[in-house]
C-alpha positions as CSV (number, residue, x, y, z in Angstrom):
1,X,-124.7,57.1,-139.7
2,X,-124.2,53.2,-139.3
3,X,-120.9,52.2,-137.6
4,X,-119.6,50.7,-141.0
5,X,-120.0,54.2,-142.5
6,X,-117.9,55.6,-139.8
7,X,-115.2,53.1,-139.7
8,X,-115.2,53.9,-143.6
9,X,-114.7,57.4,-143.2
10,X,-112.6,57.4,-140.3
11,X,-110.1,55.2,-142.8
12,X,-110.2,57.5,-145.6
13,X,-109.2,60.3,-143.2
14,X,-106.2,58.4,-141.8
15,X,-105.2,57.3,-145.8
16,X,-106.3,60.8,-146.7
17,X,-103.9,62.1,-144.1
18,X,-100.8,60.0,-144.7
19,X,-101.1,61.0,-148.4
20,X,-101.3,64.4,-147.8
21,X,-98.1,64.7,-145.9
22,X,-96.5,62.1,-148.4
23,X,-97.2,64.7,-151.0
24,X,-95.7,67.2,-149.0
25,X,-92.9,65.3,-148.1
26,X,-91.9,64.3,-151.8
27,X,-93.6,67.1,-153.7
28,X,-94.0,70.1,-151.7
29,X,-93.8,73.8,-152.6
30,X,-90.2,75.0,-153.5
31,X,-91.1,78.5,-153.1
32,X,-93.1,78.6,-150.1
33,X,-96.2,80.3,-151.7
34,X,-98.7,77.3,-152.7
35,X,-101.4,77.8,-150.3
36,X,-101.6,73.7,-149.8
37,X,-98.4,72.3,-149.9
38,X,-96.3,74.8,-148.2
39,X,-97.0,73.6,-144.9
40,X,-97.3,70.1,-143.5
41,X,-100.2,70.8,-141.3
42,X,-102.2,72.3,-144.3
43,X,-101.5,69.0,-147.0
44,X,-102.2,66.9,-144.0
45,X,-105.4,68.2,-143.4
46,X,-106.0,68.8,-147.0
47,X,-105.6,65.2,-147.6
48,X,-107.6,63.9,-144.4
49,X,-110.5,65.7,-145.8
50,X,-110.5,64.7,-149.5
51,X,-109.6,60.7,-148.2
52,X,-112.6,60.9,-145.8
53,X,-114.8,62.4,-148.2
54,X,-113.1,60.0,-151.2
55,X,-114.0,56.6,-148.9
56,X,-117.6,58.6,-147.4
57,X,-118.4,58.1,-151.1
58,X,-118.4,54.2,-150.8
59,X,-120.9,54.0,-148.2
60,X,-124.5,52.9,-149.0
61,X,-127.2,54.2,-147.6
62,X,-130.0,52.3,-145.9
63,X,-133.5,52.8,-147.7
């Protein structure tokens, strides 16, 4: 990996992560059940993931 794919990713984890626990901050699980949202540790990770593979997406590759 180039060191512009990583800076990439390593920003969509961050933005991944911050939305993640913004969702469970202002949407969250009422119950307590939702597998995702009913912890903060699990959105935020949730969300790191999905960001860093949302921005990996962006990179090009060299041919």
């Amino acid at each position: 990996m180039s060191k512009k794919a990583i800076i990439l990713t390593s920003i969509g984890v961050v933005v991944g992560a911050i939305a993640g626990y913004a969702y469970y901050y202002y949407v969250g699980c009422q119950s307590g059940t939702c597998a995702i949202t009913s912890k903060p540790i699990n959105s935020t990770l949730y969300g790191s993931v999905m960001g860093g593979l949302l921005f990996n997406l962006f990179v090009k590759e060299k041919k």
